[in-house]
VEXDREN-950209 format. One record per residue: residue number from 1; z, y, x of N, C-alpha, C, O in turn. Coordinates in steps of 0.05 Angstrom, whole numbers. Each point is the difference from the previous one (the first is absolute). Layout:
BEGIN
NODE    k     n_z     n_y     n_x    ca_z    ca_y    ca_x     c_z     c_y     c_x     o_z     o_y     o_x
NODE  NUM       Z       Y       X       Z       Y       X       Z       Y       X       Z       Y       X
...
END
This chain:
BEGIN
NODE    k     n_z     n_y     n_x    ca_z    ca_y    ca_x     c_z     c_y     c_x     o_z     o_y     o_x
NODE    1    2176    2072    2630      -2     -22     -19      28     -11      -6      17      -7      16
NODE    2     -17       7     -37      36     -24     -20      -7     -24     -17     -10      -3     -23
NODE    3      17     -12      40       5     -31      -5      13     -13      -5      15     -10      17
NODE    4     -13       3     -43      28     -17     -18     -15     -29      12     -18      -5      16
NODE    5      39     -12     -37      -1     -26       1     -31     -18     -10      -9     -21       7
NODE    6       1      38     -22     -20     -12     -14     -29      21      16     -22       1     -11
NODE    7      27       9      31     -30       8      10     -11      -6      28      12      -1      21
NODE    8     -29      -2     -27     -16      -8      35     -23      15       6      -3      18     -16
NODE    9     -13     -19      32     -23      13       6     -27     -17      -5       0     -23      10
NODE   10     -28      35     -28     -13     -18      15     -24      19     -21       5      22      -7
NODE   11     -26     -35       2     -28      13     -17      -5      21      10      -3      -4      24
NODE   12       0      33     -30     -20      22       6      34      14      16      -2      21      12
NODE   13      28     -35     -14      14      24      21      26     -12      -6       3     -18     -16
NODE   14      22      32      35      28      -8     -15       7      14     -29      -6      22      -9
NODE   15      26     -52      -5      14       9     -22      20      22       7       7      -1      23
NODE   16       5      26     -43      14      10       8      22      -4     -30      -7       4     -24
NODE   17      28     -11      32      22       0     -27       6      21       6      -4       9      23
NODE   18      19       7     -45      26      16       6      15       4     -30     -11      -6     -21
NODE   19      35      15      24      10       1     -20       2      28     -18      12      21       7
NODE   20     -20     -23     -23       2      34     -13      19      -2     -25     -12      -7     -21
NODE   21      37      12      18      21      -2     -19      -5     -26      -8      -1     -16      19
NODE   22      -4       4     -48      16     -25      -9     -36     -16       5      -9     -11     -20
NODE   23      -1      11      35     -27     -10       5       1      -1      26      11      17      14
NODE   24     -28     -46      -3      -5      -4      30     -37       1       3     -15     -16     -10
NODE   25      11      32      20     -29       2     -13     -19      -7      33       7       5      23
NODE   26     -34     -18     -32     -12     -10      19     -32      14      -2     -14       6     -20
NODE   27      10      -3      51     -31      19      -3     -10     -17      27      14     -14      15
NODE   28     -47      23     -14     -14      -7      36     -13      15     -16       4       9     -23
NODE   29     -29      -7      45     -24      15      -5     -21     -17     -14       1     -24       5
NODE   30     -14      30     -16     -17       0     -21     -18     -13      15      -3       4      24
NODE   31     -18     -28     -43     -26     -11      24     -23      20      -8      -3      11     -22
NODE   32     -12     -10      41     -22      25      -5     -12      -4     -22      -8      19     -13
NODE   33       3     -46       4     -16     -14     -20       5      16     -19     -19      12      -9
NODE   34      49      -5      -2      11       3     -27       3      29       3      -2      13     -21
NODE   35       6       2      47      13      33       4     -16      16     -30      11      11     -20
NODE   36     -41     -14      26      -4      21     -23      -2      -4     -27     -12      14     -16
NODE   37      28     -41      11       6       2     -28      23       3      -9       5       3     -24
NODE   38      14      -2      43      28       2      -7      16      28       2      -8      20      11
NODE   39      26     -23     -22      18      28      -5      23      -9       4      15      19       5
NODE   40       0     -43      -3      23     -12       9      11     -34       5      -4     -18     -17
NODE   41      13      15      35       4     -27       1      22      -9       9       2      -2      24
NODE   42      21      -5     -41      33       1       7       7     -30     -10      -3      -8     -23
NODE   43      15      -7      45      22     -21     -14      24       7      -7       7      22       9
NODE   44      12     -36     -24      27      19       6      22     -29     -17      -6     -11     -21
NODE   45      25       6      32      30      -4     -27      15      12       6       5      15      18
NODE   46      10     -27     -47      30      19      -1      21     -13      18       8     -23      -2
NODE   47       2      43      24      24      -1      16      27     -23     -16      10     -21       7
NODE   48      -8      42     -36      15     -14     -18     -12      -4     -28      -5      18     -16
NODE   49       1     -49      12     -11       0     -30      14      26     -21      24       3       3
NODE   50     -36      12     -21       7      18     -12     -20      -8     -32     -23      -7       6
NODE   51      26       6     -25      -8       2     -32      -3      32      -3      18      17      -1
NODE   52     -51     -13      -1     -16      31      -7      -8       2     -15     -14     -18      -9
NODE   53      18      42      -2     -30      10     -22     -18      23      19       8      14      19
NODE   54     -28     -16     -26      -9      25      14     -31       6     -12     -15     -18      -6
NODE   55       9      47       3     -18      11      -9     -23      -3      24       3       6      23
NODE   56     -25     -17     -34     -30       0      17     -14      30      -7      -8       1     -23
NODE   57       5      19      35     -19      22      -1     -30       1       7       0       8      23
NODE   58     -25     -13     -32     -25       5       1      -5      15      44       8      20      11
NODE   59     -25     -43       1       0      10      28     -26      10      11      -1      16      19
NODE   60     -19     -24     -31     -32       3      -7     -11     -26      17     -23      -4       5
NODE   61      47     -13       2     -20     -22      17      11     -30     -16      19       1     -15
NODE   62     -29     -21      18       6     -25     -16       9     -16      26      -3       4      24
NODE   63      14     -19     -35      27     -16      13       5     -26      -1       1      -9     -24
NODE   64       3      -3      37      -4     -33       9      36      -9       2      11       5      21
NODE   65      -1     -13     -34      25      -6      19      15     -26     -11       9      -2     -22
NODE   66      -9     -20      46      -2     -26       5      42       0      -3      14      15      13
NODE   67      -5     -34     -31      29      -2       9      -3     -28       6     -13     -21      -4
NODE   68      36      32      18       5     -27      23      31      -6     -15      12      -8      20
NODE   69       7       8     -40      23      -3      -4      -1      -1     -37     -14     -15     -13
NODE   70      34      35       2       5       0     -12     -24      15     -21      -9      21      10
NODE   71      -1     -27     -31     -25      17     -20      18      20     -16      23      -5      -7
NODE   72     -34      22       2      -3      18     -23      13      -5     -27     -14     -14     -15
NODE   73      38      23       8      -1     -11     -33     -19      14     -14      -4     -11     -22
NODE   74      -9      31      27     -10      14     -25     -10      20      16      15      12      15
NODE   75     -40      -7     -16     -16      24       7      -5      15     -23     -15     -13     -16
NODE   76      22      42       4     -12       5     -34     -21      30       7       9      19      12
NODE   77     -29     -20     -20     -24      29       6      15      11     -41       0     -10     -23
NODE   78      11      44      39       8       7     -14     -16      20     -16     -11      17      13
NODE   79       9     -17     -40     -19       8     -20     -25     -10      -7     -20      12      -7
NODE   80      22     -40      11     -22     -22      -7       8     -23     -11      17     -15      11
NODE   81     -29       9     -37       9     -32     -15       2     -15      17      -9       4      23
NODE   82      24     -31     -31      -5     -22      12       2       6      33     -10     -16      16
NODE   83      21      36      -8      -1      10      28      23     -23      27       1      -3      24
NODE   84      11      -6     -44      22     -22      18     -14     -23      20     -20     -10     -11
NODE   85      23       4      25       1     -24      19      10     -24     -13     -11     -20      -7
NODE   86      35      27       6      20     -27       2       5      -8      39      -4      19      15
NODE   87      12     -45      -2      10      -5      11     -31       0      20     -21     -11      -4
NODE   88      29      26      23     -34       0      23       4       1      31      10      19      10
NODE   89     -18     -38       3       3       0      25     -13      19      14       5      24      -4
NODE   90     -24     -34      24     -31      15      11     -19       1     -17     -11     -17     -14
NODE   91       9      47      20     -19      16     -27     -20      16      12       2       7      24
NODE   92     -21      -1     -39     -20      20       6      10      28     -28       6      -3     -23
NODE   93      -9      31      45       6      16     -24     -28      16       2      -5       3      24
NODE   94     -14       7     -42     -22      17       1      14      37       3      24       6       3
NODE   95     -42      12      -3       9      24       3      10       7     -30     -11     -12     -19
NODE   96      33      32      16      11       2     -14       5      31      -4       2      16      19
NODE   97       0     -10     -49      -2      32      -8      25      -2     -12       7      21      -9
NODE   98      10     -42       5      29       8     -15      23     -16      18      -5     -15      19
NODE   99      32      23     -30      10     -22      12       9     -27      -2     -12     -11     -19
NODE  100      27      -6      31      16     -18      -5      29     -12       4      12      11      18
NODE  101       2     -29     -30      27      -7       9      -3     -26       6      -9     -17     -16
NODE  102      20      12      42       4     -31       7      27       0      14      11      16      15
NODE  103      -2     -41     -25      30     -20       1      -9     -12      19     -23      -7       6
NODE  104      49       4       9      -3     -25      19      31      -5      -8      16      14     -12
NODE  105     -13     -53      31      21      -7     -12      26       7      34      24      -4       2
NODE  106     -43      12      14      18       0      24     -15     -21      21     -12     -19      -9
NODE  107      13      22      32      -7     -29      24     -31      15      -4     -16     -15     -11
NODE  108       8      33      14     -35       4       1      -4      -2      29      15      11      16
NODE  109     -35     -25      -8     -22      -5      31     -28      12      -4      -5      -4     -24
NODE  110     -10      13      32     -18       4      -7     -21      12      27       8       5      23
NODE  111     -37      -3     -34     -23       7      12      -1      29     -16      20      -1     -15
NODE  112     -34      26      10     -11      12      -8     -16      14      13       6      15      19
NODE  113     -27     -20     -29     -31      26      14     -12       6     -28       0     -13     -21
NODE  114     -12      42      30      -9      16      -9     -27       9       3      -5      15      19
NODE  115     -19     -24     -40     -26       8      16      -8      29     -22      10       9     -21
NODE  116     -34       2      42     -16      19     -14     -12      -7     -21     -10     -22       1
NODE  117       6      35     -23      -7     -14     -33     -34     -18      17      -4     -24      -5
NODE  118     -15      42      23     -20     -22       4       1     -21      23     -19     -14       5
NODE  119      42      12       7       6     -14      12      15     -30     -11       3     -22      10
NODE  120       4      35     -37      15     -23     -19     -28     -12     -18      -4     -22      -9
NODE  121      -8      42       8     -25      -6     -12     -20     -25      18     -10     -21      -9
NODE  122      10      28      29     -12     -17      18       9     -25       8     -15     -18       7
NODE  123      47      18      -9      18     -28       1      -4     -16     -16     -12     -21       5
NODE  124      25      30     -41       8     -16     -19     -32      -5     -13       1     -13     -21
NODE  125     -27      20      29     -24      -9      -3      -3      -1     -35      -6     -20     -13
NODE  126      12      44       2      -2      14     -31       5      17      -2      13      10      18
NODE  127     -19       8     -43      -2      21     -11      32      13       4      17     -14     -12
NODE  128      -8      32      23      25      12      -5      14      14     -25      23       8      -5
NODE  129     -44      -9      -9       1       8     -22      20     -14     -21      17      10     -14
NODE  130     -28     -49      18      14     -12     -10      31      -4      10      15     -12     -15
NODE  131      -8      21      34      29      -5      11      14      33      -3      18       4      16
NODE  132     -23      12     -30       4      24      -7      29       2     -18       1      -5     -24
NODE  133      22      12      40      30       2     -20      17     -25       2      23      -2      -9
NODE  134     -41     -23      27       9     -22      -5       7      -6      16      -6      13      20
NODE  135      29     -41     -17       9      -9      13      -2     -31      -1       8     -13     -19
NODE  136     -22      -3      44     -24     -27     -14      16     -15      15      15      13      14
NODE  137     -12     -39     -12      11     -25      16     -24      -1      18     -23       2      -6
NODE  138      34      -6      33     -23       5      27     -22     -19      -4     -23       3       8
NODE  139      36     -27     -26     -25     -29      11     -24      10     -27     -24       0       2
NODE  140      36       7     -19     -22      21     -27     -23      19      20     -22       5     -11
NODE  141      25       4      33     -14      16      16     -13     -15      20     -24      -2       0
NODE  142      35      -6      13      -1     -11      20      -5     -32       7      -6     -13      20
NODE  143      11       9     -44      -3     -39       2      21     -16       5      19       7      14
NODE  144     -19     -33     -25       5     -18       1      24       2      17      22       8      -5
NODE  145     -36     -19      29      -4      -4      23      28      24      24      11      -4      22
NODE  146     -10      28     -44      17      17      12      35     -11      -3      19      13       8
NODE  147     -16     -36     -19      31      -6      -5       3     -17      18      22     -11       2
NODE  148     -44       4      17      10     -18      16       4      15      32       9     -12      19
NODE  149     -18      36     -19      -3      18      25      33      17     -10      13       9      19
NODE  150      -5      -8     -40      19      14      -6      30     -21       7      24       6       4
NODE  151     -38     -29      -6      11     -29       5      16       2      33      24       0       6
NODE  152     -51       4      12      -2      -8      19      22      28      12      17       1      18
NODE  153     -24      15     -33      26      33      11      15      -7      -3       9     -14      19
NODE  154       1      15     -34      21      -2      -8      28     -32       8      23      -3      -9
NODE  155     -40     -14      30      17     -23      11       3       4      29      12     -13      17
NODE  156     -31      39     -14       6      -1      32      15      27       0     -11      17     -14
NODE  157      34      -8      24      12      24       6      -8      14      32      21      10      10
NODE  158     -37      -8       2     -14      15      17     -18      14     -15     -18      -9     -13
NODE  159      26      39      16     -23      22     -15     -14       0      20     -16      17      -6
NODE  160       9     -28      34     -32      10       2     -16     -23      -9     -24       4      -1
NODE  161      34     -32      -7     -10     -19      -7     -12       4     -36     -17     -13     -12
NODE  162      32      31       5     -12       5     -28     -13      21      -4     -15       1     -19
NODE  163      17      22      38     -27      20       5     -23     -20       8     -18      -1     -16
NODE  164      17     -11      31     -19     -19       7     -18      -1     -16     -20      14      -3
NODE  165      31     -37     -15       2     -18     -18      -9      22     -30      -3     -12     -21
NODE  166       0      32      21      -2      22     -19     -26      15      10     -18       6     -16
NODE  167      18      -2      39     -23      16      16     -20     -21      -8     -14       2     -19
NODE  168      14     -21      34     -21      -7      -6      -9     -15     -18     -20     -11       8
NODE  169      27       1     -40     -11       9     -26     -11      21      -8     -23      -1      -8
NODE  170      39      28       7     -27      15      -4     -14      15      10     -11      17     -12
NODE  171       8     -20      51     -24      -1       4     -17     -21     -12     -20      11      -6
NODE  172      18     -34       0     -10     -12     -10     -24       7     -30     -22      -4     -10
NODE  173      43      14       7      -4       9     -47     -15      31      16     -13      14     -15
NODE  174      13      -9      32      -8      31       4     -33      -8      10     -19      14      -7
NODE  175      16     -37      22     -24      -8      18     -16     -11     -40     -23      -9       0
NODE  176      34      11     -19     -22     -15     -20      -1      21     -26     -16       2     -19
NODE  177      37      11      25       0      29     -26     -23      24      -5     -12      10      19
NODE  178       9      -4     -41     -16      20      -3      -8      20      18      16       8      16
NODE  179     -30      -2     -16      -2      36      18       0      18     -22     -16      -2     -19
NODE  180      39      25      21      -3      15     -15     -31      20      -4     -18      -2      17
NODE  181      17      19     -37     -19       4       5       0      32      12      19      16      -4
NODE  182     -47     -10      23      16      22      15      -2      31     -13       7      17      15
NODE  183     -15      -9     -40       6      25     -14      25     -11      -6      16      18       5
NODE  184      -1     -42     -14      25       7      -4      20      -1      11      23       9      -6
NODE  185     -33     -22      27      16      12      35       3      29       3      22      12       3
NODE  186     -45      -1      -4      -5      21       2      12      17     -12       8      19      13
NODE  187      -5     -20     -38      18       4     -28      30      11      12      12      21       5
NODE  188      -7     -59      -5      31      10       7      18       7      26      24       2       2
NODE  189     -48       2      19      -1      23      23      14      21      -1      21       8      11
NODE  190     -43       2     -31      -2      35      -8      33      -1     -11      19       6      14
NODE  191     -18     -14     -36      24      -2     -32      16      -3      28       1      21      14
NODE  192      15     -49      -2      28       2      18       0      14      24      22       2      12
NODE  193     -45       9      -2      -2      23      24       9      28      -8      10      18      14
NODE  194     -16     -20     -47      14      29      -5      29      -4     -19      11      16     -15
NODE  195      -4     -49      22      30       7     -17      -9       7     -29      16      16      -9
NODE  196     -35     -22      -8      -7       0     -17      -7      22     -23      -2       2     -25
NODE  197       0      17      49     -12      31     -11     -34       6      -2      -7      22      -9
NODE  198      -5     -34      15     -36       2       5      -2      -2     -32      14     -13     -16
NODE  199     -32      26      12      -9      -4     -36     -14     -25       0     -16      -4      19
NODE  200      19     -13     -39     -30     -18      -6     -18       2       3     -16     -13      13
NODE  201      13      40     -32     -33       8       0     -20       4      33     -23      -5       7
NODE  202      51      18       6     -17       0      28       6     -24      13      -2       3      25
NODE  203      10     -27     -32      -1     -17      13     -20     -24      -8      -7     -19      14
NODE  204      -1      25     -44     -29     -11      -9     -17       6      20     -13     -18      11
NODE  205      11      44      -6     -32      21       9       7     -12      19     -11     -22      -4
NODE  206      27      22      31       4     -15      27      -8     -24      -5     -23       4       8
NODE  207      23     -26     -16      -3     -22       4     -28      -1     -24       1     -23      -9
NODE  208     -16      31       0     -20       0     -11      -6     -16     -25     -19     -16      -2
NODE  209      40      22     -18       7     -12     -22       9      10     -23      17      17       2
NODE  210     -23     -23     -26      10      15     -21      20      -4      -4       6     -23       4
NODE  211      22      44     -18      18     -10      -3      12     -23     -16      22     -11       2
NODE  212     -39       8     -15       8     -29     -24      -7     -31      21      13     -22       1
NODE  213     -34      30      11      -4     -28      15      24      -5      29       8     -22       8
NODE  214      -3      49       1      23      -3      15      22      -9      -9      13     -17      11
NODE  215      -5      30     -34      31     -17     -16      -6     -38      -7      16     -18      -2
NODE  216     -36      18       1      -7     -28     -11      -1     -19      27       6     -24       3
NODE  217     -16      44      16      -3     -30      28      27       8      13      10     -18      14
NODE  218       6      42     -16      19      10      26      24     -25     -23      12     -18      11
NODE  219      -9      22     -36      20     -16     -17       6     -19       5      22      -9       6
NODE  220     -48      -3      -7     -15     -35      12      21     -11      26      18     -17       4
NODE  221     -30      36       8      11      -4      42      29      13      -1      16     -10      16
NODE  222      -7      26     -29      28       4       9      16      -5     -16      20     -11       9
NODE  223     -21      16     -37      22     -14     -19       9      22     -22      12      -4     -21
NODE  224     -21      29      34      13      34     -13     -32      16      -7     -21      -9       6
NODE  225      24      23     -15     -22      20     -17      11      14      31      22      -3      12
NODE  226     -51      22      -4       5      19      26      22      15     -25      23      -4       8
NODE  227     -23      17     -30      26      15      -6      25      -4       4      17      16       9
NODE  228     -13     -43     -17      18     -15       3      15     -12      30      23      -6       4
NODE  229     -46       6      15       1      -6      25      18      25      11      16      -5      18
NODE  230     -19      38     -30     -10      17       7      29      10       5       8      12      19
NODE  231       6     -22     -46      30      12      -6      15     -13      14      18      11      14
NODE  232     -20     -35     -14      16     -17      18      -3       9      29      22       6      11
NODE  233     -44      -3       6       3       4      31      14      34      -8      11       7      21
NODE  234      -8      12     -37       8      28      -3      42      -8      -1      19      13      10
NODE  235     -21     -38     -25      23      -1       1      13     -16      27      23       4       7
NODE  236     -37     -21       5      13     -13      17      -3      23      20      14      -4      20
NODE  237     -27      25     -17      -2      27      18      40      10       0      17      -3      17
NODE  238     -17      18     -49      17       4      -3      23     -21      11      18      10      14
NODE  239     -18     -34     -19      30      -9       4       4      -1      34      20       2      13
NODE  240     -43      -5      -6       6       1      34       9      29      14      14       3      20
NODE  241     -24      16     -35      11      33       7      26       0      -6      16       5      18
NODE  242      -8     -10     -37      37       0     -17       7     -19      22      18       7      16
NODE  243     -32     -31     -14      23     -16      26       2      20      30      16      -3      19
NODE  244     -31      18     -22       9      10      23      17      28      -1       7      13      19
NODE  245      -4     -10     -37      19      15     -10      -7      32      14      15      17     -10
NODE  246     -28      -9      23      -7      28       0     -14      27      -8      -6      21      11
NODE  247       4     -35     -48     -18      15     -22      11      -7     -17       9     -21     -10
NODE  248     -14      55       5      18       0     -41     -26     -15     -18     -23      -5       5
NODE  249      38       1     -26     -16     -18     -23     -25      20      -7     -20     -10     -10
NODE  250      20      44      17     -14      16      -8     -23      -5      24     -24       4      -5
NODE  251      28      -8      17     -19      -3      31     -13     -26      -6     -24       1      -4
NODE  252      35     -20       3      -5     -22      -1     -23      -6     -25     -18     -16       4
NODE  253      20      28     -25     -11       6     -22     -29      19      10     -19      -5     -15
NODE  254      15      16      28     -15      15       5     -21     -17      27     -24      -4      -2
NODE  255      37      -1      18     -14     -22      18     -14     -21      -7     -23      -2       9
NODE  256      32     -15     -23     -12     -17     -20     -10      -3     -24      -4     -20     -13
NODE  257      -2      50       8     -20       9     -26      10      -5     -32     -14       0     -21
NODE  258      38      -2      22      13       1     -33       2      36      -2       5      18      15
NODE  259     -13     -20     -41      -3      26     -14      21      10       7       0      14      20
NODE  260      29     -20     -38      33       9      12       9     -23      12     -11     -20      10
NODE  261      41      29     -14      21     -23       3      -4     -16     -16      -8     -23       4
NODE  262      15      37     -32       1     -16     -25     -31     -27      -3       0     -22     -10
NODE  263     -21      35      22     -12     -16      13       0     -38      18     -10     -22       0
NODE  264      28      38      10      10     -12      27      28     -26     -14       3     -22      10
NODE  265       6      27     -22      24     -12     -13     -21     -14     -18      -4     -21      11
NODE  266     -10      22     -34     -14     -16     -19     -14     -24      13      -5     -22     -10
NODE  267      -2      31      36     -13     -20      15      14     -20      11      -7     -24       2
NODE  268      32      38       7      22     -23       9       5     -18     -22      -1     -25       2
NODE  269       6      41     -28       8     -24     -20     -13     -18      -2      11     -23       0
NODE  270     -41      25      -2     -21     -13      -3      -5     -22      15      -9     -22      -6
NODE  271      18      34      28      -2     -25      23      16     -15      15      -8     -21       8
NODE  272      28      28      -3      30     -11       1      16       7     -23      19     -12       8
NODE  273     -12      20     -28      10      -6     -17      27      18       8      22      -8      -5
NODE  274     -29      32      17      39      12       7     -13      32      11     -22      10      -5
NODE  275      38      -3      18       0      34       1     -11      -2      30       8     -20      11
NODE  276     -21      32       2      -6      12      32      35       2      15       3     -11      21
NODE  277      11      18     -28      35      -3      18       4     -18      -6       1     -15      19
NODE  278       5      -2     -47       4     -26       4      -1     -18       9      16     -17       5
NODE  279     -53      20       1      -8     -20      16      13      -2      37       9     -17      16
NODE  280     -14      42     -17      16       8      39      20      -9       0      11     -10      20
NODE  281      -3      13     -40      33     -18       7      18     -23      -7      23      -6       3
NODE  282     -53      -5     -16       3     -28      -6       9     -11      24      -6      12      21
NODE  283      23     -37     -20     -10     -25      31     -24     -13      -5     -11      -1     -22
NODE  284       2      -9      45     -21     -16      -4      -6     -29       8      12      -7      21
NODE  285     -26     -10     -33       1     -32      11     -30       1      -2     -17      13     -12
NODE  286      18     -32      29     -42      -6      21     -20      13     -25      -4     -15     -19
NODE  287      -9      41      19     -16      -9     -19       5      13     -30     -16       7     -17
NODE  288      42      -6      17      11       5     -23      19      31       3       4      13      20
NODE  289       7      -6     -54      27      21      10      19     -21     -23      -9     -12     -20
NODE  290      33      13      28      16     -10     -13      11      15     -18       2      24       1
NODE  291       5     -40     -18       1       9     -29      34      -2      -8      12      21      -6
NODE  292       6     -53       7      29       4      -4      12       2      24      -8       8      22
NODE  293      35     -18     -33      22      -3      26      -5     -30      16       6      -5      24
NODE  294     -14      -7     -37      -6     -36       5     -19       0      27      -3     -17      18
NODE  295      -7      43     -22     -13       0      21       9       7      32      18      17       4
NODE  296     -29     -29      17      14      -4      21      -6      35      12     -22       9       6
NODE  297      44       6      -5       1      35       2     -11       8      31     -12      21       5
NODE  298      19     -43      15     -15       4      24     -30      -7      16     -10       3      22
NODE  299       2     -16     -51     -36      -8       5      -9      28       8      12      22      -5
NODE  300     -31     -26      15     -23      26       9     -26     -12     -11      -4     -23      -6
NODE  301     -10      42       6     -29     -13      11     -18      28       3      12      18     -12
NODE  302     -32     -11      22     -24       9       4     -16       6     -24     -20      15       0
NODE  303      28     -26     -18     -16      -1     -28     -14      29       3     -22       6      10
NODE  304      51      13     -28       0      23      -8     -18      18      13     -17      13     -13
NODE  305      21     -12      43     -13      20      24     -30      -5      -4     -15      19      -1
NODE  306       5     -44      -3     -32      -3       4     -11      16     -16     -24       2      -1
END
C-alpha cells in the first residue's frame, strides 16, 4: 500500500495512492454492494496543474465522474448538433457510439467510476436511452440533492472519507432502481461475452424474442441498438489487443471480426476519430487520449487497455 498526504484507511479496505506520471491516482477495493455493476473506480489529481484537450473514445460502459476541483470548459460529442457542454462540473455521460473532446483548464481532482450500461441503468433509475451521446450535469440525473454530497467531497481531503461518502449514495440509488429486465441481461451476456461477435438473430432465439422487440427493450436498458452495442465492444476488443502490442493490425482485424484492415481503420475513425497507431501512441490522461501539447505528456491512465 502508498500513502500520500491526503489518504487514510477506512470503509470496505485501505486507500492506495500512487503516482503514475503527471497523476497521483487513488484506488481500495470496491464494496461488494457496487462490484457487479462496476468496471472502474479511480480518484486521481494532477501532480502539476496542466491545461488539456483530450479526445473521449466510446468504452461500452457509462460513467459517473464527481469533480472535486476545477470543471470542464467544454465537453463537445463530435458529429452531433448542438453537441457542446459549455462549462460542466460532475456529469453523467450515457454509452456512447462516437467520440468526444473535452478541455480542462488545469487543477482537475476528481472521482471517476464506470458502471455496466445495466448497472447504470439500475443507478440513474431511467431509460439509457435518454442519456445516449450525452453528457448531463449529475444533479439532472441524480437530483437535487447530489451538489450537496459533491459539497461534502470535495471540503474534506481524506479519500477514504469521500469513497465513503460516495459508496454509500449509491448503494443507496441501487437499493430503489429498476431491475433490469432479465432477457436483456441475458441479451447483453451473450453480445459482451463474445466481444461483440454473436449475431442478433441468435441472440433473439436465446433469449426468446423477436428481433425488433429486442432492439426496442435492449435500446431502452442500455442506451445502443445490440448493433451498435456490437461495434463498439469489437472495437474496444481491438484497442486493448494494439495496447498490448503483440498483433499486427491484420491479426487483430481478424480476431475481432472486421472484414479487413481497411475495415478496422473506418471503425477507428468512427469512433475515436484517428488511425489504430495513432491512437497507441497517443499519451493518455484518466479516461481520455490526449490530443495537444497543452497537454500534460506524462499522464497515463488505463483508459486505452480496458
Amino acid at each position: 500500500m502508498v500513502l500520500g498526504a491526503r489518504g487514510t484507511t477506512a470503509g470496505t479496505g485501505a486507500v492506495e495512492i500512487a503516482r503514475l506520471g503527471g497523476l497521483w491516482r487513488v484506488t481500495r477495493p470496491w464494496p461488494p454492494g457496487l462490484r457487479p455493476y462496476l468496471r472502474s473506480y479511480v480518484g486521481y489529481w494532477e501532480a502539476v496543474p496542466t491545461p488539456y484537450e483530450a479526445r473521449l473514445v466510446p468504452t461500452g460502459c457509462a460513467t459517473l465522474l464527481i469533480s472535486l476541483a476545477e470543471p470542464f470548459t467544454q465537453l463537445r460529442r463530435l458529429g452531433m448538433r448542438d453537441g457542446g457542454s459549455g462549462s460542466i462540473g460532475s456529469l453523467v455521460v450515457g454509452l456512447e457510439d462516437r467520440p468526444a473532446i473535452c478541455t480542462h483548464p488545469g487543477g482537475q481532482e476528481a472521482i471517476r467510476v464506470e458502471f455496466t450500461p445495466l448497472g447504470a441503468y439500475r443507478l440513474f433509475g431511467m431509460p439509457m436511452s435518454e442519456l445516449t451521446n450525452l453528457a448531463v450535469e449529475i444533479r439532472d440525473v441524480l437530483g437535487p440533492g447530489t451538489g450537496e454530497l459533491v459539497e461534502r467531497m470535495a471540503s474534506t481531503r481524506d479519500w477514504a472519507a469521500r469513497f465513503d461518502l460516495l459508496d454509500a449514495a449509491l448503494l443507496d440509488r441501487l437499493g430503489l432502481g429498476p431491475d433490469p429486465t432479465p432477457e436483456v441481461d441475458q441479451a447483453w451476456q451473450l453480445l459482451s461475452g463474445s466481444a461483440g461477435a454473436i449475431p442478433i438473430a441468435r441472440i433473439a432465439a436465446e433469449v426468446g424474442w423477436s428481433q425488433g422487440y429486442l432492439i426496442r427493450r435492449f435500446t431502452q436498458q442500455i442506451g445502443l441498438t445490440p448493433k451498435a452495442s456490437a461495434r463498439v465492444l469489437r472495437f474496444r476488443r481491438a484497442v486493448t489487443l494494439l495496447g498490448r502490442g503483440t498483433a499486427s493490425l491484420t491479426e487483430i482485424s481478424t480476431a475481432c471480426g472486421f472484414y479487413d484492415q481497411a475495415h478496422l481503420n473506418r471503425e477507428f475513425r468512427a469512433f475515436a476519430g484517428t488511425t489504430p497507431g495513432r491512437m497507441v501512441a497517443a499519451r493518455r490522461v484518466e479516461g481520455a487520449v490526449a490530443l495537444t501539447r497543452s497537454a500534460n505528456s506524462s499522464k497515463t491512465s488505463s483508459a486505452a487497455a480496458r
